[in-house]
C-alpha positions in Angstrom: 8.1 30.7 -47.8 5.7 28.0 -47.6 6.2 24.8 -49.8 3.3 25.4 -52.3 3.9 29.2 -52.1 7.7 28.0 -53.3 6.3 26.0 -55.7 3.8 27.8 -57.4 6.5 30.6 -57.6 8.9 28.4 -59.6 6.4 27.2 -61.7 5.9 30.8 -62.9 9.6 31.7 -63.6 9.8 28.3 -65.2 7.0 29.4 -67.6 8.0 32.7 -68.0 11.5 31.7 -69.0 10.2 28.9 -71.4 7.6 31.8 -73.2 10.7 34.1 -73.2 12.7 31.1 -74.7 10.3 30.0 -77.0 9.0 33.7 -78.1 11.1 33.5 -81.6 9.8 29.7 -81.8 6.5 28.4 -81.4 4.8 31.7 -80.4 6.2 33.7 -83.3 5.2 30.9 -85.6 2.0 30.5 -84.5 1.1 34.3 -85.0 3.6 35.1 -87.5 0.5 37.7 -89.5 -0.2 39.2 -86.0 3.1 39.6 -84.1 5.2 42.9 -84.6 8.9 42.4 -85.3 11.6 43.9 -83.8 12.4 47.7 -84.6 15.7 48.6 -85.7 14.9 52.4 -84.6 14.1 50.8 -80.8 17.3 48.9 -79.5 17.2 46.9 -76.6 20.6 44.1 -75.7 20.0 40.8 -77.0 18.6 38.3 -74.5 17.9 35.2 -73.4 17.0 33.1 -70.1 14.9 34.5 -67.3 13.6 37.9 -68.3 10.5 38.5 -66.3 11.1 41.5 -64.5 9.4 44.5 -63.5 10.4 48.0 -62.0 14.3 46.9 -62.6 17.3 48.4 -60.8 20.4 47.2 -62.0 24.4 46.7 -60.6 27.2 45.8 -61.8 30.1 43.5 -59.0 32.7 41.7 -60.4 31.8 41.6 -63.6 29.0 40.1 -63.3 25.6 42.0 -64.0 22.6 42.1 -60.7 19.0 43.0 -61.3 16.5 43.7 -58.4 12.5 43.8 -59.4 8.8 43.5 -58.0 7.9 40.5 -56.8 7.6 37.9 -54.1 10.8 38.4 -51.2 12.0 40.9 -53.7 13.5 38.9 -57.2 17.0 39.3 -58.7 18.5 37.7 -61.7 21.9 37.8 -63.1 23.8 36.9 -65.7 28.0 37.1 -66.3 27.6 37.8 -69.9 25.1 40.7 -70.4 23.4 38.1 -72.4 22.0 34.7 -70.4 20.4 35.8 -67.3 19.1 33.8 -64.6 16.8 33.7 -61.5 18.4 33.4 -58.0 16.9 33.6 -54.4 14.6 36.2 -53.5 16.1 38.5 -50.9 13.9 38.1 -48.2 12.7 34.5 -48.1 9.8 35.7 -45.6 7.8 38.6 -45.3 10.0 40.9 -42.1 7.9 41.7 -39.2 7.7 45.1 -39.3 6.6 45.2 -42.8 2.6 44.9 -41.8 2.8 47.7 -39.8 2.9 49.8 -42.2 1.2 48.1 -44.8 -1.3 45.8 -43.7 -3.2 44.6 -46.5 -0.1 44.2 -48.3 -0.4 40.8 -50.6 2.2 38.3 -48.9 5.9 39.2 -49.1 4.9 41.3 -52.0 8.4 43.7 -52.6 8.2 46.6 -55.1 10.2 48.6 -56.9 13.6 47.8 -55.2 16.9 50.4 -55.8 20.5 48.7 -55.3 23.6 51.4 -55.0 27.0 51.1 -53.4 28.3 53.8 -50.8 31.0 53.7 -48.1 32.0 50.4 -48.6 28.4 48.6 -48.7 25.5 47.9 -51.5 22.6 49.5 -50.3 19.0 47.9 -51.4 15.9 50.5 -50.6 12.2 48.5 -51.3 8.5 49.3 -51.2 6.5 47.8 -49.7 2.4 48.6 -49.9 -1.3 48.0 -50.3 -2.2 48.5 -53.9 -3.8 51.5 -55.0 -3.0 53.4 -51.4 -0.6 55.2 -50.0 -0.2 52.9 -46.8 2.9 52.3 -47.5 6.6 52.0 -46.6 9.9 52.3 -48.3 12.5 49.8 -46.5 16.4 49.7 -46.1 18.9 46.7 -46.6 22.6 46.3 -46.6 25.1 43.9 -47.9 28.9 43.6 -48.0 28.5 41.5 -51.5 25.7 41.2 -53.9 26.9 37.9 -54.8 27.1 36.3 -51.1 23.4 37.8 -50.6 24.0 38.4 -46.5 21.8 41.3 -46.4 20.7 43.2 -43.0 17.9 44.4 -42.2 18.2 48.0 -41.6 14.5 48.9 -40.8 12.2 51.3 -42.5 13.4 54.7 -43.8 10.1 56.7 -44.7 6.7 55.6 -44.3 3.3 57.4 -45.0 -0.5 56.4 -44.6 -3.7 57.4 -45.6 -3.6 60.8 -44.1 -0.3 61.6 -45.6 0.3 63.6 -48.8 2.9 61.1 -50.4 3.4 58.1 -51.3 6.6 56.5 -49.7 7.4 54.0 -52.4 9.5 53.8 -55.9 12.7 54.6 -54.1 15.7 56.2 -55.8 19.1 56.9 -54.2 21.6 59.2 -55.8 24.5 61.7 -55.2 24.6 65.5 -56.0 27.5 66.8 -57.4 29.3 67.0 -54.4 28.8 63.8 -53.4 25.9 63.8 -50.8 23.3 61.2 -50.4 19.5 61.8 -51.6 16.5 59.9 -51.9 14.1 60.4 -54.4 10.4 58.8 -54.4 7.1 58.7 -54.7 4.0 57.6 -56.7 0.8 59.2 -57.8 -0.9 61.6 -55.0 1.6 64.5 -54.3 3.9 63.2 -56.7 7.6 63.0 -56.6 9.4 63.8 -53.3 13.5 64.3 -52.6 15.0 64.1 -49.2 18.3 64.5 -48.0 19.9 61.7 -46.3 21.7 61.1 -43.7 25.3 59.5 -44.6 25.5 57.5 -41.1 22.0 56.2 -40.9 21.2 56.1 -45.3 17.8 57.6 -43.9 16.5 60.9 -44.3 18.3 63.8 -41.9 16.7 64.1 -38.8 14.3 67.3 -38.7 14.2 67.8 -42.4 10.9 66.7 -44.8 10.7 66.0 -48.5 10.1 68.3 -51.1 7.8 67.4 -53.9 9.3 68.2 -57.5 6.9 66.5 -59.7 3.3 66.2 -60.1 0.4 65.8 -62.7 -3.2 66.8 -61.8 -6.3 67.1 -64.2 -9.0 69.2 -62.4 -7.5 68.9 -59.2 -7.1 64.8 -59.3 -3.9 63.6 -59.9 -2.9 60.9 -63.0 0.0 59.2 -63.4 3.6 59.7 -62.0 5.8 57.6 -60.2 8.9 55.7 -60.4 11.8 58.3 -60.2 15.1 58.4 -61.3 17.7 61.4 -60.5 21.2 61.2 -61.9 23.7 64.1 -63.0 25.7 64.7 -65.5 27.3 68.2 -66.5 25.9 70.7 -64.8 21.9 69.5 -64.5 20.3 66.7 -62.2 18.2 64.9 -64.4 14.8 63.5 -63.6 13.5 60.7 -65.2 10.2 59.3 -64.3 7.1 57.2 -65.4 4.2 58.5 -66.5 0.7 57.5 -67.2 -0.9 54.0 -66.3 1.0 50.9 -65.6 0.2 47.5 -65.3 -2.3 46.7 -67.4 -0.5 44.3 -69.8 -0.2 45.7 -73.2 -2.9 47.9 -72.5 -0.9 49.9 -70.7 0.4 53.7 -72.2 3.5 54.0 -69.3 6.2 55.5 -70.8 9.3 57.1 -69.8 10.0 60.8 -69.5 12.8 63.5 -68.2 13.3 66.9 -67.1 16.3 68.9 -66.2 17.3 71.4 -62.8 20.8 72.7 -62.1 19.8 71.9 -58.1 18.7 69.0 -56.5 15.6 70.4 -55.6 14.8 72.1 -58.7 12.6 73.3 -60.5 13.0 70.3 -63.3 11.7 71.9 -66.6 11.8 69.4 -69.8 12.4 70.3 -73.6 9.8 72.5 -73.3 10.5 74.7 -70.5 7.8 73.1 -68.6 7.5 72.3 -65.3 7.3 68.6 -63.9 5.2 70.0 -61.0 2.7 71.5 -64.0 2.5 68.1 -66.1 5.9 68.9 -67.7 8.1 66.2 -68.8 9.8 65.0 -72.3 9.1 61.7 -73.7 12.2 59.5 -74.5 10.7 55.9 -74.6 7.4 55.2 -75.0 7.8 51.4 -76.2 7.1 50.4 -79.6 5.1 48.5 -81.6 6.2 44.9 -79.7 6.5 46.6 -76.1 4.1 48.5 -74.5 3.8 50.0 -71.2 7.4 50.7 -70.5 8.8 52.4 -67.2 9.8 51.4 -63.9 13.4 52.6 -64.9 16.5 52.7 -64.1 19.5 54.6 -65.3 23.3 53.0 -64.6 25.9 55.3 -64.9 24.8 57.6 -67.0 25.1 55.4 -69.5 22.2 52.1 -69.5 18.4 52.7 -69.4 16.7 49.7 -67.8 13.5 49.2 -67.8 10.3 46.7 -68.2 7.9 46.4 -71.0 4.9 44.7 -72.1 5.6 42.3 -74.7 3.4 41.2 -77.2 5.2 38.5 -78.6 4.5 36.7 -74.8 0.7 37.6 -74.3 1.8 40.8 -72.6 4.3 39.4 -70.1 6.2 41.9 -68.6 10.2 41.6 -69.7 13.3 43.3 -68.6 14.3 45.1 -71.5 17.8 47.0 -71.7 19.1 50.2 -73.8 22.5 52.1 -74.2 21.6 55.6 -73.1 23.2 58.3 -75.2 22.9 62.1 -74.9 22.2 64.4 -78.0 24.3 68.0 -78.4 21.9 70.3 -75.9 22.6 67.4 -73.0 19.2 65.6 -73.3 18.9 61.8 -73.1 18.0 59.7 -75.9 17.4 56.2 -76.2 16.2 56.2 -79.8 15.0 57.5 -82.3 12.9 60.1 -81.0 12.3 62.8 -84.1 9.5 65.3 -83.3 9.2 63.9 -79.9 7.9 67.1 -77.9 5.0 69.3 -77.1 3.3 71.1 -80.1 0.1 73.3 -80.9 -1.2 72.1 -84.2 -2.3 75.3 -86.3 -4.2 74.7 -89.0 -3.3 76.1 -92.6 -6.6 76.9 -94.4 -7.9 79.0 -91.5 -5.1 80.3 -89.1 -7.1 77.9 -86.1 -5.5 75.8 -83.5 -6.5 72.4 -82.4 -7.9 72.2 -79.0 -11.2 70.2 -77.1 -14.2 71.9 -76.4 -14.6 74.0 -73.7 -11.1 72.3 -72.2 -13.4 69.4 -71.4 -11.1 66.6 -69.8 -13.3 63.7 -70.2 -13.2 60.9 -73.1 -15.3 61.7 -75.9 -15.0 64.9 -75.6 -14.7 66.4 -79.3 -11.8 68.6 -80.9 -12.1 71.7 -82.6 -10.4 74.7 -83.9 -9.8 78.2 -82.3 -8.2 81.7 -83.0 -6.4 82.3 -79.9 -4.4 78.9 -79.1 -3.6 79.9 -75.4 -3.6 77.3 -72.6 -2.8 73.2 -71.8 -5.9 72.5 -73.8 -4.1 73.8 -77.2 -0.8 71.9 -76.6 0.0 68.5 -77.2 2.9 65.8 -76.4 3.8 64.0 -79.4 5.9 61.0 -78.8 6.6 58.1 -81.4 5.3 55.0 -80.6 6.3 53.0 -83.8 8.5 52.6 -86.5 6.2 55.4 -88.6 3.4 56.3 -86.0 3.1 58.7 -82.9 0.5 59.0 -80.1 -0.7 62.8 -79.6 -2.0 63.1 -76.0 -3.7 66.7 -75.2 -1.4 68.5 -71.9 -4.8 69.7 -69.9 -6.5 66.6 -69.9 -4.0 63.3 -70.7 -6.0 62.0 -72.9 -5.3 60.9 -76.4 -6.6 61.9 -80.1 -8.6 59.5 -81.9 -11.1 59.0 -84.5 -14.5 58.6 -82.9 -15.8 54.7 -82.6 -12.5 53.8 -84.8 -14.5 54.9 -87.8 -12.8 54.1 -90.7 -15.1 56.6 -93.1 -14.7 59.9 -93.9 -16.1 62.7 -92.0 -16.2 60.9 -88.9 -15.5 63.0 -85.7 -12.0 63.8 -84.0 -12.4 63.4 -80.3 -10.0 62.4 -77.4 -9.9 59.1 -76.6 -8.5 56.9 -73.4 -5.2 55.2 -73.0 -5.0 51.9 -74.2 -3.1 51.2 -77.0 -5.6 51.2 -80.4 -5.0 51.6 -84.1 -7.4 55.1 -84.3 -4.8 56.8 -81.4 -2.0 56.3 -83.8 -1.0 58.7 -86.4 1.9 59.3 -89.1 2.8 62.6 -89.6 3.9 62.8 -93.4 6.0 66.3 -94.0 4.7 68.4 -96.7 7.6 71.0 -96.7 7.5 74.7 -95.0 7.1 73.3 -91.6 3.6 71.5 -92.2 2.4 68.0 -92.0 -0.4 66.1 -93.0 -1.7 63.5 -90.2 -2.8 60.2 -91.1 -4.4 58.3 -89.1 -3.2 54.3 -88.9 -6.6 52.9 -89.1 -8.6 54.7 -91.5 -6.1 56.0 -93.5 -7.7 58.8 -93.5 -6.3 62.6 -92.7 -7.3 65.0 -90.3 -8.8 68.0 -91.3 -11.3 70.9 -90.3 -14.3 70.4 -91.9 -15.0 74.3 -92.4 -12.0 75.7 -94.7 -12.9 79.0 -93.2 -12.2 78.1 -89.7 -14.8 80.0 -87.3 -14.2 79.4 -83.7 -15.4 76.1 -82.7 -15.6 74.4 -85.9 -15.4 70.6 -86.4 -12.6 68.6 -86.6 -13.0 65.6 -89.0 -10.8 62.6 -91.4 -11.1 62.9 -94.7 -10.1 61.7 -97.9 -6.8 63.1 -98.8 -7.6 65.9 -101.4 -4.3 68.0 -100.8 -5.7 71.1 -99.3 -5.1 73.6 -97.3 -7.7 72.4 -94.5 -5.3 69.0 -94.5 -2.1 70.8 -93.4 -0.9 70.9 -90.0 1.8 73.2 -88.6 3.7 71.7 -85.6 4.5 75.1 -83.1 6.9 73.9 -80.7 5.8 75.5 -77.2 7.7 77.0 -75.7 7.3 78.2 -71.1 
């Protein structure tokens, strides 16, 4: 790496760690009437030292703890404690050769989304590396006797696609199946999420065979979010856990983690619901919290460890390896936290026997809700996740997008619509039980709850806030959907 390419790359992890540092210091301090504490409901390990990290895969040699992330020759940290961690070398001090052929434009030695396993006897290390926004991309194979003595080989490319491919070959994953076989799962965006079966002598896929896509999301034809898989298994069921939504756009950003569930490799992966990943299926088990947004990129060790980065408030959005004990409920679904009426709902309304939808299944922002009889369709359903301590995001399953109150009016009467994805006040709601199964939904910046503005509920009628008066109009059963 050049000198003042070196340097300029020190200066940030020397920055990043003294923000991290000094986050419960000066920063907190400063903003004490602004910045969100920490959640007991969201648990994360205790840290300290170099925490910048993003799309984290994590190891474990030794005793000691290894993470891999995005960024320049590929970064790792580690720390002997589970506690201090620290930066080390990059892998790849220069960008390889072979790396621009596949990715041209790629910004210099710019390594993504790196996966670390051991098999046979070595730790294997699978990387991206791409042009931003395209699929001319390549996923890339190393291989190491020790994490800690760092002599990796170069083992060449694995997969590769370009502009007139289908996929995305980035966001590697390797796993086993139950019997103990080799797989790769990747993928980003376009077709969505591919598996291939690998070959155990080469760690590449099996000559003559092509990947299978097992997730996707499309609105209208045009995909949205999905990338970053994860497949592990556990009793029965490969799990897939993946990242949805938009990334990288600081706190901005509505990434979140979510998970479905096949008893083969190949699938079909349904979630909670019974939906399908490759028809916008997928259960929410972190969506971040009030300090982190944008969470994703994961990783999950053993079975056991969610790792993953967020965007952290407290650090003007800095992205920051964050860390969670993984535990599994009764019916064999992870949970990280909390995660109480995480799931996908129809709202039906109690004055008038109406569910919510958008008009005429528009998918763009703006577009305005309303109330109908028959409540068939991805326009009537909706993904409720929490998002903080007392609040939950409810995004609508045909068009991604989120409910609001229109221009983050704070008086009554003002229209319910569906908003964008950045992270605002009037896309946050409380749902406050009211016994028998119904709810009344307050929104976190008015105050105010939603309700239909016509008690008697004709097709198309408005949806508005209001004043709470405790009627019927203000009551809102959740209908778990069920495929």
């Amino acid at each position: 790496m050049p000198y003042v390419t070196r340097v300029a790359a020190l200066a940030t992890i020397v920055l990043a760690t003294l923000l991290v540092q000094g986050a419960f210091i000066g920063v907190q301090t400063a903003a004490a009437q602004t910045i969100p504490k920490k959640e007991d409901w969201y648990p994360a390990w205790e840290m300290i030292g170099d925490l910048t990290a993003h799309d984290p895969a994590i190891a474990e040699e030794a005793g000691v703890w290894w993470v891999f992330h995005t960024g320049q020759g590929l970064q790792v940290k580690y720390s002997a404690d589970e506690y201090t961690w620290t930066q080390t070398e990059p892998v790849f001090e220069e960008p390889l050769p072979w790396w621009r052929q596949y990715a041209p434009k790629m910004n210099y030695n710019d390594v993504w989304a790196p996966d670390i396993a051991r098999f046979n006897g070595k730790w294997w290390l699978y990387y991206s590396v791409s042009e931003f926004g395209k699929n001319s991309s390549a996923i890339g194979l190393a291989s190491s006797s020790s994490i800690a003595l760092g002599d990796w080989q170069d083992e060449g490319v694995v997969i590769y696609s370009d502009l007139l491919s289908a996929y995305n070959a980035i966001d590697p994953n390797f796993f086993l199946d139950k019997e103990g076989n080799p797989w790769l799962v990747f993928g980003s965006w376009f077709s969505g999420i591919q598996v291939a079966r690998l070959d155990e002598k080469t760690m590449k896929p099996r000559e003559g065979e092509s990947a299978k896509t097992i997730a996707r999301r499309r609105v209208q034809g045009q995909v949205v979010g999905i990338e970053g898989p994860t497949i592990t298994y556990r009793d029965g069921y490969y799990y897939l856990f993946v990242s949805t939504d938009h990334c990288c756009s600081d706190v901005r950003s509505d990434y979140k983690v979510a998970v479905g569930r096949s008893e083969n490799v190949e699938g079909p992966y349904l979630d909670k619901n019974g939906i399908d990943l490759m028809d916008g299926g997928g259960s929410i088990i972190d969506a971040g919290s009030t300090r982190y947004n944008g969470v994703g990129g994961q990783d999950v060790y053993e079975n056991r460890l969610l790792v993953r980065h967020g965007y952290d408030r407290i650090i003007f959005g800095a992205h920051v390896l964050l860390i969670s004990h993984l535990d599994w409920d009764d019916e064999g679904w992870p949970v990280v936290c909390d995660n109480k009426l995480n799931g996908c709902y129809k709202l039906l309304n109690k004055a008038n026997g109406k569910y919510l939808t958008i008009t005429f299944n528009n998918t763009m922002v703006g577009a305005k809700a309303r109330l109908e009889k028959k409540g068939d369709g991805a326009s009537f359903e909706w993904q409720i996740y929490r998002k903080e301590a007392s609040h939950y995001r409810i995004q609508n399953r045909n068009s991604f997008k989120y409910l609001e109150v229109a221009a983050a009016s704070i008086e009554p009467g003002a229209a319910i619509q569906q908003g964008s994805h950045e992270n605002r006040s009037h896309r946050l709601w409380e749902l406050v039980t009211q016994g028998d199964g119904y709810y009344r939904i307050v929104n976190k910046n008015s105050g105010l709850v939603l309700e239909a503005s016509d008690a008697q509920g004709d097709d198309g009628s408005a949806v508005v806030q209001g004043i709470n008066r405790g009627t019927d109009s203000q009551l809102w059963r959740l209908v778990w959907v069920e495929k």
